[in-house]
mmCIF file as Biopython writes it, N, C-alpha, C and O atoms, coordinates in Angstrom:
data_model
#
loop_
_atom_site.group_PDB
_atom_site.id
_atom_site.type_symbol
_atom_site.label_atom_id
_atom_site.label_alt_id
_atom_site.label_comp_id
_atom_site.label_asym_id
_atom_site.label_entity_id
_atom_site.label_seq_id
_atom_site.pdbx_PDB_ins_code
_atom_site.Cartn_x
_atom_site.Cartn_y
_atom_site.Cartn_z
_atom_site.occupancy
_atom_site.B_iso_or_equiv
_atom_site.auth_seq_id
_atom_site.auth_asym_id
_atom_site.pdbx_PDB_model_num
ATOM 1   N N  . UNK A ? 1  ? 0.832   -1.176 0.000  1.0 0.0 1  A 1 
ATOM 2   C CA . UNK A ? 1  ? 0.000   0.000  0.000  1.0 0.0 1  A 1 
ATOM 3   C C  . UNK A ? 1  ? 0.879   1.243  0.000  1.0 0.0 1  A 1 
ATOM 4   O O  . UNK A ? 1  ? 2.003   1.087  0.478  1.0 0.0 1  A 1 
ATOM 5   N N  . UNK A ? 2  ? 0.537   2.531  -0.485 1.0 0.0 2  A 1 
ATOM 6   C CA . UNK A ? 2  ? 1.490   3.606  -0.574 1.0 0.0 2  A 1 
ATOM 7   C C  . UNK A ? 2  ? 0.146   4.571  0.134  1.0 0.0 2  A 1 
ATOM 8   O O  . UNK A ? 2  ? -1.079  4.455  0.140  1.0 0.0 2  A 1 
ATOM 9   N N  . UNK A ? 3  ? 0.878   5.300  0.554  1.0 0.0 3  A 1 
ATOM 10  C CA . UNK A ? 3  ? 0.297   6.296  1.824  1.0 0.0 3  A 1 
ATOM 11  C C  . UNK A ? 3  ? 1.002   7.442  1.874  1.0 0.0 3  A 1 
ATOM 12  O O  . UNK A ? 3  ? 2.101   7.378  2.425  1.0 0.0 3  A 1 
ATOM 13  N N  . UNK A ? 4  ? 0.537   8.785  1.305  1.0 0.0 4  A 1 
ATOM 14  C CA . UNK A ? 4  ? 1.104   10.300 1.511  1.0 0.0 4  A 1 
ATOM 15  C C  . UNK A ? 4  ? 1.808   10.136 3.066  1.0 0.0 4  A 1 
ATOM 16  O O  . UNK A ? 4  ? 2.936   10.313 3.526  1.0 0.0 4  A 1 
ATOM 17  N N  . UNK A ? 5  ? 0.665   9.755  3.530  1.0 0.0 5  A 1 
ATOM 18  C CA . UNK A ? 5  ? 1.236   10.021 5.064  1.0 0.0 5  A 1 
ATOM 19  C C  . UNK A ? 5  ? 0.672   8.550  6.258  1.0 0.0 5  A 1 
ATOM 20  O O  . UNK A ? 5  ? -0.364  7.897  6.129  1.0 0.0 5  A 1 
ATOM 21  N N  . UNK A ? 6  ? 1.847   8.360  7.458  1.0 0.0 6  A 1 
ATOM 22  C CA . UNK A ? 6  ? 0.880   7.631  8.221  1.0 0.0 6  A 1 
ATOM 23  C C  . UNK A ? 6  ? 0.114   8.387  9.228  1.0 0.0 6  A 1 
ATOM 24  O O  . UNK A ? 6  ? 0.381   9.399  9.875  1.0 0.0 6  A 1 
ATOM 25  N N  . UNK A ? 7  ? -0.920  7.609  9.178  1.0 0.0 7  A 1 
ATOM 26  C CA . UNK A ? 7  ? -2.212  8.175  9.731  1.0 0.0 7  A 1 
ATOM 27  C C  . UNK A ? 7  ? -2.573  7.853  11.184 1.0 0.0 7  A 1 
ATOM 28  O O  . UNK A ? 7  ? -3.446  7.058  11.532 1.0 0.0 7  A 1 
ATOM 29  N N  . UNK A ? 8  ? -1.889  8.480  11.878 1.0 0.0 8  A 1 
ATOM 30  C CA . UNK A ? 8  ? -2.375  7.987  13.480 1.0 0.0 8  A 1 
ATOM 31  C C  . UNK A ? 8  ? -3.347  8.320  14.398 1.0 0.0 8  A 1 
ATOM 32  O O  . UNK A ? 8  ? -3.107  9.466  14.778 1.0 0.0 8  A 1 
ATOM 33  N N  . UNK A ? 9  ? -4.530  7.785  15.051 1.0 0.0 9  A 1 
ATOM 34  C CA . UNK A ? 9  ? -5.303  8.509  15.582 1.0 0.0 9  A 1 
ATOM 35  C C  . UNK A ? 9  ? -4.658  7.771  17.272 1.0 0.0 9  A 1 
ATOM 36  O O  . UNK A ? 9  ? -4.341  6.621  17.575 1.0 0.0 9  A 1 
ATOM 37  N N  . UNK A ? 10 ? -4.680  9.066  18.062 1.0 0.0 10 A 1 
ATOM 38  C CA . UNK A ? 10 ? -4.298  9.101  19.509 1.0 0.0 10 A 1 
ATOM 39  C C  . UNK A ? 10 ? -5.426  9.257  20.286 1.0 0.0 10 A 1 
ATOM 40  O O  . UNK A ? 10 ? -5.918  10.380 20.394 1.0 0.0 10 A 1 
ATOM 41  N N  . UNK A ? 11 ? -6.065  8.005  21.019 1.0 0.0 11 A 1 
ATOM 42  C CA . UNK A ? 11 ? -7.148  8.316  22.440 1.0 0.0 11 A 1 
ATOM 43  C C  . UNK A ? 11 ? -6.739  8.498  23.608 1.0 0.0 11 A 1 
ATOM 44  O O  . UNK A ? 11 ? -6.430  7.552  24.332 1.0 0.0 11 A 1 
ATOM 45  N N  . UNK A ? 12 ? -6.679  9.592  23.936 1.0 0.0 12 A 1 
ATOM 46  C CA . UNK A ? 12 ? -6.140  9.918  25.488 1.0 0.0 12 A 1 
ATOM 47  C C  . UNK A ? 12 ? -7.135  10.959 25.932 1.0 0.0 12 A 1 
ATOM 48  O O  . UNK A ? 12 ? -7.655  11.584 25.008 1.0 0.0 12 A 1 
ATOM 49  N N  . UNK A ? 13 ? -7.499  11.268 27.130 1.0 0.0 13 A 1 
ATOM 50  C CA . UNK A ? 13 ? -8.462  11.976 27.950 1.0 0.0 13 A 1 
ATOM 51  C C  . UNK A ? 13 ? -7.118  13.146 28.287 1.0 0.0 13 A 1 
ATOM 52  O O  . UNK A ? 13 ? -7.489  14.317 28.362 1.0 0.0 13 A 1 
ATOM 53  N N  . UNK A ? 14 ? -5.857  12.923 28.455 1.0 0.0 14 A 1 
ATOM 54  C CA . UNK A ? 14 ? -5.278  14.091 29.103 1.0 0.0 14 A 1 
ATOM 55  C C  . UNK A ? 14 ? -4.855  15.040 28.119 1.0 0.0 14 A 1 
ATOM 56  O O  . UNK A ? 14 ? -4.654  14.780 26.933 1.0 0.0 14 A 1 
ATOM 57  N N  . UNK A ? 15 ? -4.762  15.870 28.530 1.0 0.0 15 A 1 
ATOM 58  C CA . UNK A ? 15 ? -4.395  17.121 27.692 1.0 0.0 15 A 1 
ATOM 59  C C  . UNK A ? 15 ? -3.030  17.113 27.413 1.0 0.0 15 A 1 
ATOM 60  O O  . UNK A ? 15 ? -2.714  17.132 26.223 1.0 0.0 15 A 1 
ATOM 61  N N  . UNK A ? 16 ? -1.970  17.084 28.437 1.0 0.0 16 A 1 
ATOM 62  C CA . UNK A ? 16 ? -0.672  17.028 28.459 1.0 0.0 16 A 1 
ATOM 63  C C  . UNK A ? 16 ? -0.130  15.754 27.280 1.0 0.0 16 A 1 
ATOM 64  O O  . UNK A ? 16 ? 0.654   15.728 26.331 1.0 0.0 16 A 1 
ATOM 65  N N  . UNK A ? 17 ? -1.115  14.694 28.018 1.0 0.0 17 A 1 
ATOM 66  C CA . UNK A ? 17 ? -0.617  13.313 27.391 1.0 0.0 17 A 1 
ATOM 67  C C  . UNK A ? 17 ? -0.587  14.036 25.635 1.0 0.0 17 A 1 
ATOM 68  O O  . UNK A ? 17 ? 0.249   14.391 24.804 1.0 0.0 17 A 1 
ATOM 69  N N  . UNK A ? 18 ? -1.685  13.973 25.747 1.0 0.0 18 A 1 
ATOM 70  C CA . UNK A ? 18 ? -1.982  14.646 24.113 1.0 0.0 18 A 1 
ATOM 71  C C  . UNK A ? 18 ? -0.562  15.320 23.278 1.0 0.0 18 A 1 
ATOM 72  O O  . UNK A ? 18 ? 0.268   14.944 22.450 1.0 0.0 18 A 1 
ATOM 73  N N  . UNK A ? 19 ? -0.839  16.379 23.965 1.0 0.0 19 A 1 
ATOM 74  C CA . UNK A ? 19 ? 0.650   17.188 23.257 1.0 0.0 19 A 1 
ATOM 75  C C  . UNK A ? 19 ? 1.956   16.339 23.595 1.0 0.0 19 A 1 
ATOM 76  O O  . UNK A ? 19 ? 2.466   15.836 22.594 1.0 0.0 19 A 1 
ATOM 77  N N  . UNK A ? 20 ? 2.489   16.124 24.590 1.0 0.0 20 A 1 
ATOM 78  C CA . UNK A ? 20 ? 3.346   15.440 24.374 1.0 0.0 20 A 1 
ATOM 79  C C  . UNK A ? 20 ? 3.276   14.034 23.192 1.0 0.0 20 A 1 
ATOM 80  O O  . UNK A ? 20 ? 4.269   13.623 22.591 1.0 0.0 20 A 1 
ATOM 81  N N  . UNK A ? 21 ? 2.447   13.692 23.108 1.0 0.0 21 A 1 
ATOM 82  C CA . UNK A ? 21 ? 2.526   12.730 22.019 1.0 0.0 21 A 1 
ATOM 83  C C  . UNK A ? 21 ? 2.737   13.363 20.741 1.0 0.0 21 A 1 
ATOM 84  O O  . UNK A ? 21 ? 3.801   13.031 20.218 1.0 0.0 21 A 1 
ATOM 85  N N  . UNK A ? 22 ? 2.207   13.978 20.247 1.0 0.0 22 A 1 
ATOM 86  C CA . UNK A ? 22 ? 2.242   14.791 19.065 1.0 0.0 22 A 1 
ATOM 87  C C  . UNK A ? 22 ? 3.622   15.570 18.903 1.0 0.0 22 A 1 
ATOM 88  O O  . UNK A ? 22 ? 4.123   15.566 17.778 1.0 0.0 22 A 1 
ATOM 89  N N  . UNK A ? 23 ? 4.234   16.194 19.866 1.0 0.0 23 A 1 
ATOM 90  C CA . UNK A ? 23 ? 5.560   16.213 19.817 1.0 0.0 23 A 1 
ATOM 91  C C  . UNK A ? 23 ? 6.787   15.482 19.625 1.0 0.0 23 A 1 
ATOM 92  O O  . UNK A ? 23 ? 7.788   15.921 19.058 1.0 0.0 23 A 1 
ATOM 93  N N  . UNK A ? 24 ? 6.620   14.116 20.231 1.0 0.0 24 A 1 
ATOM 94  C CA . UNK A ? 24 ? 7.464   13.334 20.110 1.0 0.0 24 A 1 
ATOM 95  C C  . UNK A ? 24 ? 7.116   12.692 18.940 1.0 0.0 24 A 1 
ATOM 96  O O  . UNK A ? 24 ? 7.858   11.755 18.643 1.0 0.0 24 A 1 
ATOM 97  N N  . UNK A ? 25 ? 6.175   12.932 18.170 1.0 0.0 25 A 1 
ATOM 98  C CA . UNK A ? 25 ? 5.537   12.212 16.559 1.0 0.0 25 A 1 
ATOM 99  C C  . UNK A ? 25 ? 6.453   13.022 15.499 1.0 0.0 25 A 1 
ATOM 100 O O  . UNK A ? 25 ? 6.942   12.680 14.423 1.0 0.0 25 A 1 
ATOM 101 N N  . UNK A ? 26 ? 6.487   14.123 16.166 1.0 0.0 26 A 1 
ATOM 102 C CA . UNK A ? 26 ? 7.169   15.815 14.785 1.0 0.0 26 A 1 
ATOM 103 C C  . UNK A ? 26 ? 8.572   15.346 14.734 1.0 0.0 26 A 1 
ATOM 104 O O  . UNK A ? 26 ? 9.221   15.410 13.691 1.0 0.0 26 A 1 
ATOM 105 N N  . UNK A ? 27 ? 9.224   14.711 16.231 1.0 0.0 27 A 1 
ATOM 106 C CA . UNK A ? 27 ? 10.511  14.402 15.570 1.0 0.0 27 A 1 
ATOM 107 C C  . UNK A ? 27 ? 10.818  12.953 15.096 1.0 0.0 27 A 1 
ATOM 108 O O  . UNK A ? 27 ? 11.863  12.351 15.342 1.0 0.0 27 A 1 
ATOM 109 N N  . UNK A ? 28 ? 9.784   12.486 14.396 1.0 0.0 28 A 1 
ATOM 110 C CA . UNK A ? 28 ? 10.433  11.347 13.693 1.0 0.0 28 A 1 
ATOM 111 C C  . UNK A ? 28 ? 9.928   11.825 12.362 1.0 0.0 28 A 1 
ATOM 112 O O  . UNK A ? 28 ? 8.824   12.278 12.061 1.0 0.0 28 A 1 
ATOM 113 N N  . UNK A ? 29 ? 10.992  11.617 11.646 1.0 0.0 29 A 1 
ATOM 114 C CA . UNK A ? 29 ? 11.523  11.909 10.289 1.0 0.0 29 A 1 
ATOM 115 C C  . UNK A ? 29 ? 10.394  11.286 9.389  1.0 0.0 29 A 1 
ATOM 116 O O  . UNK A ? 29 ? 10.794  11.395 8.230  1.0 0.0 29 A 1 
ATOM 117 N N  . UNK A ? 30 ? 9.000   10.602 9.412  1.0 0.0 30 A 1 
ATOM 118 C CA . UNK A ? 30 ? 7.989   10.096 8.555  1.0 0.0 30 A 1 
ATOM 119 C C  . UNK A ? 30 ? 6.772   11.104 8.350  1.0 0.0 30 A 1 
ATOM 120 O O  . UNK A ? 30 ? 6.109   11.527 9.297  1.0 0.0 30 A 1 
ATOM 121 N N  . UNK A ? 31 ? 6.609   11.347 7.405  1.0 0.0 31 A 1 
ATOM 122 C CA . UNK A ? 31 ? 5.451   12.356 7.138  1.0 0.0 31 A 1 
ATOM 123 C C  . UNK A ? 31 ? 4.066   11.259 8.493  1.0 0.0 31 A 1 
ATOM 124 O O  . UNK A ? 31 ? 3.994   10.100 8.902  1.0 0.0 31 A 1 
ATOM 125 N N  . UNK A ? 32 ? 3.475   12.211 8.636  1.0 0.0 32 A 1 
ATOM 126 C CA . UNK A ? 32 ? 2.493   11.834 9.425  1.0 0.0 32 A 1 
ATOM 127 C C  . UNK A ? 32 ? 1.288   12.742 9.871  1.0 0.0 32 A 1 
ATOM 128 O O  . UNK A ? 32 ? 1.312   13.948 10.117 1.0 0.0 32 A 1 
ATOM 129 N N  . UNK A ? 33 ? 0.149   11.800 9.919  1.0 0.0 33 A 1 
ATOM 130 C CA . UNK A ? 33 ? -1.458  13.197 10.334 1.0 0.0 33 A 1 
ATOM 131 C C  . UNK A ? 33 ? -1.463  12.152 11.543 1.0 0.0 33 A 1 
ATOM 132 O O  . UNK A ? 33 ? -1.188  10.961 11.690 1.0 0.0 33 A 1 
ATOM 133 N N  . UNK A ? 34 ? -2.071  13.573 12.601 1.0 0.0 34 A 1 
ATOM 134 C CA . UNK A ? 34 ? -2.075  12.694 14.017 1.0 0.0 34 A 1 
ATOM 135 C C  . UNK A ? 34 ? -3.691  13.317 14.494 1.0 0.0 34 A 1 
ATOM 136 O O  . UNK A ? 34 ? -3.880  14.523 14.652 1.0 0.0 34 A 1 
ATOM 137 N N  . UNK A ? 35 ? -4.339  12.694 14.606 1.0 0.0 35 A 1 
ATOM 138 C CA . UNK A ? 35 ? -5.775  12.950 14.942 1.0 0.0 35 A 1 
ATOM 139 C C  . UNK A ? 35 ? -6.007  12.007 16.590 1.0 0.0 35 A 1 
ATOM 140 O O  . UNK A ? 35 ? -5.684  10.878 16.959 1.0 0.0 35 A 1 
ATOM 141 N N  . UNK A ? 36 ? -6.666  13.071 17.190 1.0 0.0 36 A 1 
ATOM 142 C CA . UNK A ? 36 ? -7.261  12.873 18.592 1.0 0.0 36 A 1 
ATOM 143 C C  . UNK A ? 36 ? -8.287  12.837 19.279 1.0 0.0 36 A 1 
ATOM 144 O O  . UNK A ? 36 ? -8.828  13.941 19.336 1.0 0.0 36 A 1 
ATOM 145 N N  . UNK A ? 37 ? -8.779  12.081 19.809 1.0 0.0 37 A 1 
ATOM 146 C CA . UNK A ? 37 ? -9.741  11.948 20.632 1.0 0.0 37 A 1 
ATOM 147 C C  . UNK A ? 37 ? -9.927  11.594 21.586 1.0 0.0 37 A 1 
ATOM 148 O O  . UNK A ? 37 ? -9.523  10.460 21.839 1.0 0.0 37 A 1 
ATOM 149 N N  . UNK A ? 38 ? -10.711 12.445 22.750 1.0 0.0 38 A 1 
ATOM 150 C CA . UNK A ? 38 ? -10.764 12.318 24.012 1.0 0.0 38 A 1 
ATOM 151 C C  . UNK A ? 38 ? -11.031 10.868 24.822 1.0 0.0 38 A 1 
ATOM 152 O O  . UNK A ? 38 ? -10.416 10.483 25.817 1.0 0.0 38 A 1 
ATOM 153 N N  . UNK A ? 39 ? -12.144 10.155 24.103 1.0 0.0 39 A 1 
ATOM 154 C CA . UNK A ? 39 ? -12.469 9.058  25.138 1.0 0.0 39 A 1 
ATOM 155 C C  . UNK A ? 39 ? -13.101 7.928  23.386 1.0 0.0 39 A 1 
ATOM 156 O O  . UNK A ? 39 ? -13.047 8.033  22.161 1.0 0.0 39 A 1 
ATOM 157 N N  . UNK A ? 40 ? -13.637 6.953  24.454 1.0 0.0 40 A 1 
ATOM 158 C CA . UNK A ? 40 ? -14.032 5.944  23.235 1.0 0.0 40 A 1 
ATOM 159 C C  . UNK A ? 40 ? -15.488 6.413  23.048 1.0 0.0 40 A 1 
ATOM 160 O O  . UNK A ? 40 ? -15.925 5.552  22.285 1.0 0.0 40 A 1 
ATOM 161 N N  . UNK A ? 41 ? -16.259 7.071  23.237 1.0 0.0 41 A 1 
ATOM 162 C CA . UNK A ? 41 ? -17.243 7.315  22.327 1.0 0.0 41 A 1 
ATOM 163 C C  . UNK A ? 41 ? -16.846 8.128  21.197 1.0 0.0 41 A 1 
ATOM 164 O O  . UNK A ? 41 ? -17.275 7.838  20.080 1.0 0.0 41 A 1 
ATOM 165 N N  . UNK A ? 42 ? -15.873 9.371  21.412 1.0 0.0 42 A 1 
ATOM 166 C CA . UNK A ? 42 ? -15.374 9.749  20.321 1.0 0.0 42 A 1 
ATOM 167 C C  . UNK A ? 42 ? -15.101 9.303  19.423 1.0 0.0 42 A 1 
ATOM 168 O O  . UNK A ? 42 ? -15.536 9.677  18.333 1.0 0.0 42 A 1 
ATOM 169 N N  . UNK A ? 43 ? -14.014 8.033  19.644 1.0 0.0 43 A 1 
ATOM 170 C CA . UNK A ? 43 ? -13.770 6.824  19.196 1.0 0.0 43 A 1 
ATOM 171 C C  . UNK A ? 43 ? -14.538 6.395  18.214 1.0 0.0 43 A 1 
ATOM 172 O O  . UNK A ? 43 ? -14.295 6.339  17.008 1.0 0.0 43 A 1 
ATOM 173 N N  . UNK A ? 44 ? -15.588 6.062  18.874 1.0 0.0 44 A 1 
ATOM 174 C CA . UNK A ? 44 ? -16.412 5.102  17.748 1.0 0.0 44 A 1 
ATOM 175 C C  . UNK A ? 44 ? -17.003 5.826  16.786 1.0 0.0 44 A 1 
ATOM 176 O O  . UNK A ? 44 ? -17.340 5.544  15.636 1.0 0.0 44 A 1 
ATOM 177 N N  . UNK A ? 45 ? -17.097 7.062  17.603 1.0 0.0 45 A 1 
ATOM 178 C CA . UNK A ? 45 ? -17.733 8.124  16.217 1.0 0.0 45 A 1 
ATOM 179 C C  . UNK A ? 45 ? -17.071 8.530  15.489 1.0 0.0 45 A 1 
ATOM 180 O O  . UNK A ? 45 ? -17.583 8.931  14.444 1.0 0.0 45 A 1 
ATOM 181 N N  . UNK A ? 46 ? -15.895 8.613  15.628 1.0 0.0 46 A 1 
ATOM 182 C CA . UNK A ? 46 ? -14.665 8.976  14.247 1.0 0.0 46 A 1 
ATOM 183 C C  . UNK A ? 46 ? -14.755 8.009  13.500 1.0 0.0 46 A 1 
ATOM 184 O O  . UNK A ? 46 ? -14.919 8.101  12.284 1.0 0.0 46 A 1 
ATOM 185 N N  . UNK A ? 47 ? -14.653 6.917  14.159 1.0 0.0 47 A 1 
ATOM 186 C CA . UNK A ? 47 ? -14.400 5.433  12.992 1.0 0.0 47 A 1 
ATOM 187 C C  . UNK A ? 47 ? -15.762 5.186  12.202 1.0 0.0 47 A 1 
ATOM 188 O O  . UNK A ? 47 ? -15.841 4.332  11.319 1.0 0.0 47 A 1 
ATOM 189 N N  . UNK A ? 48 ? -16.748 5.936  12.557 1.0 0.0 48 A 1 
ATOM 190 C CA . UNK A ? 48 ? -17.845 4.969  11.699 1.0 0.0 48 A 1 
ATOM 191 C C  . UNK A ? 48 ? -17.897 6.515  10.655 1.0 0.0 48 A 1 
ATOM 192 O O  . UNK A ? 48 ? -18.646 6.293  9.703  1.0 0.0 48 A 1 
ATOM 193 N N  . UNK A ? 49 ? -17.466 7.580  10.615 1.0 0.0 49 A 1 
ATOM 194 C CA . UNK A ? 49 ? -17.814 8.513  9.592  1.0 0.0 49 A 1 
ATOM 195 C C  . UNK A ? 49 ? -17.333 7.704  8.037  1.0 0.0 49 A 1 
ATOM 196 O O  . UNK A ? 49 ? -16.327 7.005  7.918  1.0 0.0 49 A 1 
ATOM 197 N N  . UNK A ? 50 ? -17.846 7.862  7.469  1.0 0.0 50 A 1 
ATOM 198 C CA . UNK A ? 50 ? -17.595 7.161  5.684  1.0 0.0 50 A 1 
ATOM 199 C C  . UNK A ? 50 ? -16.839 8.053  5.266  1.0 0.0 50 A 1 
ATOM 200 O O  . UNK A ? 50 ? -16.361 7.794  4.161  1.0 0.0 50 A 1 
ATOM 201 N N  . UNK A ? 51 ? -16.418 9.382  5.880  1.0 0.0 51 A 1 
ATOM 202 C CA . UNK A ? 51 ? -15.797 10.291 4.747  1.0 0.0 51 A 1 
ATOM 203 C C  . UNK A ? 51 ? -14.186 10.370 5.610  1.0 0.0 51 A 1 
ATOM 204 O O  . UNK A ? 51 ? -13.236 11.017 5.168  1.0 0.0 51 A 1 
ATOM 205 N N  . UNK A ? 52 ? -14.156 9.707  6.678  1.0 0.0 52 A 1 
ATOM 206 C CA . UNK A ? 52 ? -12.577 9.779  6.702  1.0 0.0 52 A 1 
ATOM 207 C C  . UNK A ? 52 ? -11.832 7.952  6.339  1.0 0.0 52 A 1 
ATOM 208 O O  . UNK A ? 52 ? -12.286 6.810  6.412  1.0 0.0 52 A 1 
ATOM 209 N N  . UNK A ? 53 ? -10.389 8.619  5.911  1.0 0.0 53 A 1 
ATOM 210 C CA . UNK A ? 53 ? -9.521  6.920  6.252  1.0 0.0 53 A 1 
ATOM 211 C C  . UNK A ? 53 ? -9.361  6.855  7.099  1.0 0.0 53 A 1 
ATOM 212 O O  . UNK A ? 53 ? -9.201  7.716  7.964  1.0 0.0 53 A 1 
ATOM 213 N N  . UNK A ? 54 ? -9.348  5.184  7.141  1.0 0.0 54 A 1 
ATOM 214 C CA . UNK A ? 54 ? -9.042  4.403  8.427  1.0 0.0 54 A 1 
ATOM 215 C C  . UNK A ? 54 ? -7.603  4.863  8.855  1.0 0.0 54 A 1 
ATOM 216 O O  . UNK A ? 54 ? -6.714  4.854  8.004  1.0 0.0 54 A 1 
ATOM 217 N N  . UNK A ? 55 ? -7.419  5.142  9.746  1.0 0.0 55 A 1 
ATOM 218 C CA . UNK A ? 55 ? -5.684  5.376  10.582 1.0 0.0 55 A 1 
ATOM 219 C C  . UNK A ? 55 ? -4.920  4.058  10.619 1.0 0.0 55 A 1 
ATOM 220 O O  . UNK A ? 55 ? -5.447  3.027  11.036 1.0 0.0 55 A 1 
ATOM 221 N N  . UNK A ? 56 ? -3.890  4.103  10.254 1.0 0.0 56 A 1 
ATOM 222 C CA . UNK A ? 56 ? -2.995  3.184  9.695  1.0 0.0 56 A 1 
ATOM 223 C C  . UNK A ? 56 ? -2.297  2.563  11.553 1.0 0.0 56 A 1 
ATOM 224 O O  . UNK A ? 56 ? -1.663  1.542  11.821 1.0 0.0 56 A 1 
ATOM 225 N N  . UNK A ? 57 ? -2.581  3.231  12.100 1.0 0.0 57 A 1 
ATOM 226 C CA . UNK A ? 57 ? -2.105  2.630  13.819 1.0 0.0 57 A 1 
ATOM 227 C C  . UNK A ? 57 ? -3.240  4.262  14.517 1.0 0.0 57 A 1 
ATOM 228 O O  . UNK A ? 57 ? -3.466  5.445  14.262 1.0 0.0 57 A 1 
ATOM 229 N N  . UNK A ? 58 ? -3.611  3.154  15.498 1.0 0.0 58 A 1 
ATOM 230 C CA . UNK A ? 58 ? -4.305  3.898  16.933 1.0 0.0 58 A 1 
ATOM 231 C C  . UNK A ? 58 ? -3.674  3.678  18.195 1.0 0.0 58 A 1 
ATOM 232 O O  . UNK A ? 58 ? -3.496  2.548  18.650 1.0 0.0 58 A 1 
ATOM 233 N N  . UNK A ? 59 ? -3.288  4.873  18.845 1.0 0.0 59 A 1 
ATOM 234 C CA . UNK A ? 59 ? -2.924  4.337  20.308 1.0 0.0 59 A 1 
ATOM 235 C C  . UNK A ? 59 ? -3.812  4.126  21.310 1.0 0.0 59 A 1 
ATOM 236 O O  . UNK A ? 59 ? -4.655  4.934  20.922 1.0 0.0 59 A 1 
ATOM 237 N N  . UNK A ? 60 ? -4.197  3.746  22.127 1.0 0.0 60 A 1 
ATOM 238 C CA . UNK A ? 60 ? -5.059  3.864  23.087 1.0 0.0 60 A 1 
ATOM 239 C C  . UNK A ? 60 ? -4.608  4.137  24.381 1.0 0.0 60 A 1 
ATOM 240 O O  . UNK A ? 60 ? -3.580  3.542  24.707 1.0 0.0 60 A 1 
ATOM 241 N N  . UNK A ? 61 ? -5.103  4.866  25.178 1.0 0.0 61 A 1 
ATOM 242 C CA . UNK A ? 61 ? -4.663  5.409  26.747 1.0 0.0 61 A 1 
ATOM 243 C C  . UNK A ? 61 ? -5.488  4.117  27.727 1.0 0.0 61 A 1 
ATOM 244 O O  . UNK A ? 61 ? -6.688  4.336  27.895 1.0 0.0 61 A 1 
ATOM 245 N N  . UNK A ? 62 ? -5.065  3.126  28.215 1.0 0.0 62 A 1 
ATOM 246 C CA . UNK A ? 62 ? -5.514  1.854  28.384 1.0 0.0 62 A 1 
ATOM 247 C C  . UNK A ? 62 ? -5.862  2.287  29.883 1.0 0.0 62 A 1 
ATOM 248 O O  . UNK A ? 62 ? -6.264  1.396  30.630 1.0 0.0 62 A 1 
ATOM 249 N N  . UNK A ? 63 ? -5.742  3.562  30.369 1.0 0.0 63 A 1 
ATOM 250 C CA . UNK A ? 63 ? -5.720  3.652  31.921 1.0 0.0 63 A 1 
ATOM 251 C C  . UNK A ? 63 ? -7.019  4.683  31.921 1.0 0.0 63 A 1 
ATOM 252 O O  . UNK A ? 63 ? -6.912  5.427  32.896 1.0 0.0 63 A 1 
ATOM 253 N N  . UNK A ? 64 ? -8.160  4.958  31.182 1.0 0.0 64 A 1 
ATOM 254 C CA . UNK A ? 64 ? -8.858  6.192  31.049 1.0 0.0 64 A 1 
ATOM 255 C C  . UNK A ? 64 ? -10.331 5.633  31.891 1.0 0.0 64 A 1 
ATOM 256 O O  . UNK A ? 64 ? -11.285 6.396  32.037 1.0 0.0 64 A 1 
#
């Protein structure tokens, strides 16, 4: 598969967590879109829209 960019979506409730992730994403050298959401209902509502791609890796905040 060829991909402009990888596509990561980040679930974390913290704010901090948040940015720090996204920072430590800018310094790796791979083009990349980083999309966020607060909790898993967000979650499920990002994933079922038809008009975005699927994210190529999701992290999950396993402690929320």
């Amino acid at each position: 598969m060829n991909y402009d960019a990888l596509r990561i979506l980040l679930v974390d409730d913290d704010d901090d967590d948040r940015l720090f992730f996204k920072d430590a994403i800018e310094e790796v050298k791979v083009k990349t879109v980083v999309t966020t959401v607060n909790d898993g209902v967000e979650l499920m509502d990002y994933l079922i829209k038809s008009d975005i791609l699927s994210p190529n890796l999701v992290f999950l905040d396993l402690n929320m």
